[in-house]
C-alpha positions in Angstrom: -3.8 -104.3 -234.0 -2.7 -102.1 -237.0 -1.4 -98.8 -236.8 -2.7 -95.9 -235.1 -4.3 -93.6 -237.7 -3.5 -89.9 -236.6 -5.0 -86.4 -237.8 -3.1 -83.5 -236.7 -5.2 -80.6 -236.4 -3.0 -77.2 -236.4 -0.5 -79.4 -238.6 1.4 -76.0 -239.6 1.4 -74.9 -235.6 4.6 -74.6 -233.4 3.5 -77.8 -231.8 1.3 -79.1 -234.7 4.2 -79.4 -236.8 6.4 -81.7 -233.8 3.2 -83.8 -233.3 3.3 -84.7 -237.2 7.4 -85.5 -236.9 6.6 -87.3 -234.1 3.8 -89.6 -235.8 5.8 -90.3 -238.4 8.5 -91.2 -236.8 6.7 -93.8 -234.3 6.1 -97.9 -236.3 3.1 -97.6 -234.0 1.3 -94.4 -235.5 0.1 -93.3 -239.0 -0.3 -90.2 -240.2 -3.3 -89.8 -242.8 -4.7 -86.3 -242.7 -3.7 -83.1 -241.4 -6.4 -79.8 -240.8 -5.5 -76.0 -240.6 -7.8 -72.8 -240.9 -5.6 -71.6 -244.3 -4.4 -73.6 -246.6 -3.0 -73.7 -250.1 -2.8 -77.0 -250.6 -5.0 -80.3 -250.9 -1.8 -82.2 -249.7 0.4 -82.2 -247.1 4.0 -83.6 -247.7 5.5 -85.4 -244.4 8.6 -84.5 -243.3 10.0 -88.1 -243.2 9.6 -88.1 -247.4 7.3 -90.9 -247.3 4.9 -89.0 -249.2 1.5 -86.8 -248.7 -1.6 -86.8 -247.0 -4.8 -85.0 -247.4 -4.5 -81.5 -246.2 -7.9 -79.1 -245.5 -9.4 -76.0 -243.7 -12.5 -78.8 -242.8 -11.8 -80.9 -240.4 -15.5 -83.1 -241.1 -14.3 -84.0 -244.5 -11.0 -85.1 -243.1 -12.3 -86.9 -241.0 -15.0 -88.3 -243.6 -12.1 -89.3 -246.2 -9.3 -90.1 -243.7 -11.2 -92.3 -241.2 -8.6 -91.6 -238.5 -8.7 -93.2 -234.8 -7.1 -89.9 -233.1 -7.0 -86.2 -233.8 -4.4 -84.4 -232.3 -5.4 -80.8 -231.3 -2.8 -77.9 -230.3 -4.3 -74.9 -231.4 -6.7 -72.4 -228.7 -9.1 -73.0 -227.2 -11.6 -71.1 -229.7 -10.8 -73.3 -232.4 -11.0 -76.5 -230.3 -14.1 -76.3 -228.7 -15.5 -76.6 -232.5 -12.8 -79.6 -233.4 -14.0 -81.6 -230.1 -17.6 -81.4 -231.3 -16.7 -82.6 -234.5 -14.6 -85.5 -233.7 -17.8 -86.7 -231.1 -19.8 -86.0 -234.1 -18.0 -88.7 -236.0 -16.7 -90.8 -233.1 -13.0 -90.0 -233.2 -11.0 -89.8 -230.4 -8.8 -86.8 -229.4 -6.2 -85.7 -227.8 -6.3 -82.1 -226.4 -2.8 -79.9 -225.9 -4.6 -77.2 -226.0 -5.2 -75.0 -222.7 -7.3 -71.8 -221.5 -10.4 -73.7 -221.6 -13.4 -72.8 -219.2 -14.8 -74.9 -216.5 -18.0 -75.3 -218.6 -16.0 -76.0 -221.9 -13.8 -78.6 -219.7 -17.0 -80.0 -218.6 -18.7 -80.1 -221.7 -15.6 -82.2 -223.3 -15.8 -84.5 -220.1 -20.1 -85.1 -221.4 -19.0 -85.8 -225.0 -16.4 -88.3 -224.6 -19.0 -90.5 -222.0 -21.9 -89.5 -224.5 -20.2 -90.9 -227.4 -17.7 -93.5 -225.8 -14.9 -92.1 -227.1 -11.4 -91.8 -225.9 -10.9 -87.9 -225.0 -7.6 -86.9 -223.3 -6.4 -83.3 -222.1 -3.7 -82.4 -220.4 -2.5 -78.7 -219.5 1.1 -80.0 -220.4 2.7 -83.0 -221.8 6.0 -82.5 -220.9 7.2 -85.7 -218.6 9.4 -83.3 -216.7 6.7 -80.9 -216.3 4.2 -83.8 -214.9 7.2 -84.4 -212.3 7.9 -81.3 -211.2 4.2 -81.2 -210.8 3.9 -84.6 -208.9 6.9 -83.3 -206.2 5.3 -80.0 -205.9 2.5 -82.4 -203.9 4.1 -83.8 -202.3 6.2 -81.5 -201.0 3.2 -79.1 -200.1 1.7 -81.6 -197.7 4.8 -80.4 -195.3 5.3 -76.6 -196.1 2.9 -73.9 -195.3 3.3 -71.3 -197.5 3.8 -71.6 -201.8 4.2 -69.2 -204.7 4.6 -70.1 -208.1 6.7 -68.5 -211.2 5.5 -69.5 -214.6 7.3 -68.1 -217.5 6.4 -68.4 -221.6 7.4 -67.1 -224.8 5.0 -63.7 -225.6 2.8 -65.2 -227.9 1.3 -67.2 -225.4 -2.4 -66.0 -225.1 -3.2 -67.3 -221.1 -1.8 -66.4 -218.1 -1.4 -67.9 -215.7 -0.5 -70.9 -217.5 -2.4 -74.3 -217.4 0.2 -75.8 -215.7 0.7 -73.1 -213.4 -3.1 -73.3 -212.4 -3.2 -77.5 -212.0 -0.3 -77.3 -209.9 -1.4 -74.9 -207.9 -5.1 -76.7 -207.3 -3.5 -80.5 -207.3 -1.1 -79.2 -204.3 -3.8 -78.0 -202.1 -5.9 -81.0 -203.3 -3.0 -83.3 -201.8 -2.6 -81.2 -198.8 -6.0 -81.0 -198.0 -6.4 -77.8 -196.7 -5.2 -74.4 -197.9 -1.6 -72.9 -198.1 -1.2 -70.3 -195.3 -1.1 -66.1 -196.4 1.9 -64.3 -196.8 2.5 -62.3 -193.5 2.3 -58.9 -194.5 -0.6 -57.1 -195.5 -1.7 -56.7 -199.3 -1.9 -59.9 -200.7 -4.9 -58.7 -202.7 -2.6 -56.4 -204.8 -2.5 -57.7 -208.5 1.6 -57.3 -208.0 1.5 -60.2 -205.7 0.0 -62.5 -208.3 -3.1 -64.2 -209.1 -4.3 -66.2 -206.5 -5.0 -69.6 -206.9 -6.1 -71.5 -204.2 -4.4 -69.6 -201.6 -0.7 -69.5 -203.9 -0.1 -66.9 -205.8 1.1 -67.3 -209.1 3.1 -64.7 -210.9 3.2 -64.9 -215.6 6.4 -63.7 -217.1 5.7 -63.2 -221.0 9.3 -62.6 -222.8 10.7 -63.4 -226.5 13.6 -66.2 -225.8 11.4 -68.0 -223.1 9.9 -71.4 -224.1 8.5 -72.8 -220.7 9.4 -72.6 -217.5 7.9 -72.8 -214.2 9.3 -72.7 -210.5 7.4 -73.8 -207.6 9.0 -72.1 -204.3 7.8 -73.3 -200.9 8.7 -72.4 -197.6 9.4 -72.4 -194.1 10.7 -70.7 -191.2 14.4 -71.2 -192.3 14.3 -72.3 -195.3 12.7 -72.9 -198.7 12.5 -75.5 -201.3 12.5 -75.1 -205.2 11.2 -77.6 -207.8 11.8 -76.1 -211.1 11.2 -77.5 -214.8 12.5 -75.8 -218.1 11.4 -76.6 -221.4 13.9 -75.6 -224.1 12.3 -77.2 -226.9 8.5 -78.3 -228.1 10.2 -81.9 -228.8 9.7 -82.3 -224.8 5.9 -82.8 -225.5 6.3 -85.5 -227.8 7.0 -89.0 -225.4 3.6 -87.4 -223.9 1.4 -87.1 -226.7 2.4 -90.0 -228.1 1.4 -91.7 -225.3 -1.4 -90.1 -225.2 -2.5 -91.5 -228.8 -2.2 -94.7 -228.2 -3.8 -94.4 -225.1 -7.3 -93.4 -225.7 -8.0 -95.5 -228.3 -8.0 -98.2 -225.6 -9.7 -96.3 -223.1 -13.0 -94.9 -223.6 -13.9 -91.9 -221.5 -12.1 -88.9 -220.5 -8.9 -88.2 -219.0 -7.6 -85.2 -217.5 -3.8 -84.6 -217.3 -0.7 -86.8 -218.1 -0.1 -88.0 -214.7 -3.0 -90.6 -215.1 -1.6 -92.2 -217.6 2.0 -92.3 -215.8 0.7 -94.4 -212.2 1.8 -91.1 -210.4 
């Protein structure tokens, strides 16, 4: 088999622009086309110097001229929702970093990849640390009661509480079976205790200087136990999505979350 032919779409995106480093950096992947909603050019010029690649605010015609076996998406959830539909449309796979997505807008992704047999992956996070700290966190809640969760981002980030903050929270209750016990004091209602998820309450921090970050604290009588994962740099995605890529074009269907394609 050939390379992987890649489309990055939000190629000029914090996370856009790693994912097209990242593809042309890999011997496995290609990277042939590249989408964003303004553009000034017809070309892109790749940061490794190997030359250009078709560059458009139309992701159909990209896909049309490109003929690409994966588009990456990290843009919101707004503009994705459209992408998705498109790439079904033309039976391209895709690979989703994007998060805030409803229930019905996950489910509707989940109906288009088995409709059209196509590879669809999303994943609220595609940091391998962050799918560990994750993994641990279910562990560890099957034997303490009570859990709260910190989750802290940069200030442009448009959802709170995170993706990752909201998997974790449903995947540890998922494991444990039943739900986390309330705190013991009255007022757990109040919105300065958190959103609730789940039964754990999960508190957004939203500061210039912060990448990612999130703390899972559970506890005890006597004691408590932190798992914690910070993401300094959008690099830490990359091992992930490029994973991720060559991935679902083997495996029709959809996948949800980074830890299935891990054995966790």
């Amino acid at each position: 088999m050939g390379q992987t032919k890649v489309v990055v779409y939000g190629a000029l995106g914090r996370v856009g622009q790693e994912v097209v480093k990242a593809v042309c950096r890999d011997p496995e992947t290609q990277m042939v086309g590249a989408v964003e909603l303004q553009v000034t050019s017809e070309t892109l010029p790749l940061p490794d110097g190997s030359g250009t690649v078709p560059f458009s605010a139309d992701l159909a015609s990209v896909l049309t001229g490109c003929q690409p076996d994966v588009v990456v998406d990290f843009t919101v959830a707004k503009a994705s929702m459209p992408a998705v539909r498109t790439c079904a449309d033309h039976g391209v796979n895709v690979v989703i970093g994007t998060t805030g997505f409803s229930a019905d807008e996950v489910g509707e992704i989940k109906r288009l990849a088995e409709a059209k047999r196509i590879g669809i992956m999303l994943a609220p996070n595609f940091a391998l640390g962050a799918v560990l700290m994750m993994h641990l966190a279910k562990i560890a809640g099957k034997y303490l009661d009570h859990a709260e969760i910190i989750e802290l981002h940069h200030d442009r980030k448009a959802d709170a509480p995170s993706g990752t903050s909201q998997m974790t929270a449903r995947s540890m209750v998922e494991a444990r079976g039943k739900p986390f016990l309330p705190p013991a004091l009255p007022g757990e209602d109040s919105p300065a205790r958190g959103k609730s998820v789940d039964g754990v309450n999960i508190h957004s921090v939203r500061l210039p200087g912060l990448m990612a970050h999130q703390e899972v604290i559970l506890g005890s009588d006597g004691q408590t136990l932190r798992i914690r994962h910070d993401q300094i740099s959008r690099e830490a995605f990359m091992p992930g999505v490029m994973l991720a890529v060559k991935t679902v074009v083997k495996r029709p269907g959809f996948i949800y979350g980074l830890d299935n394609l891990l054995g966790l």
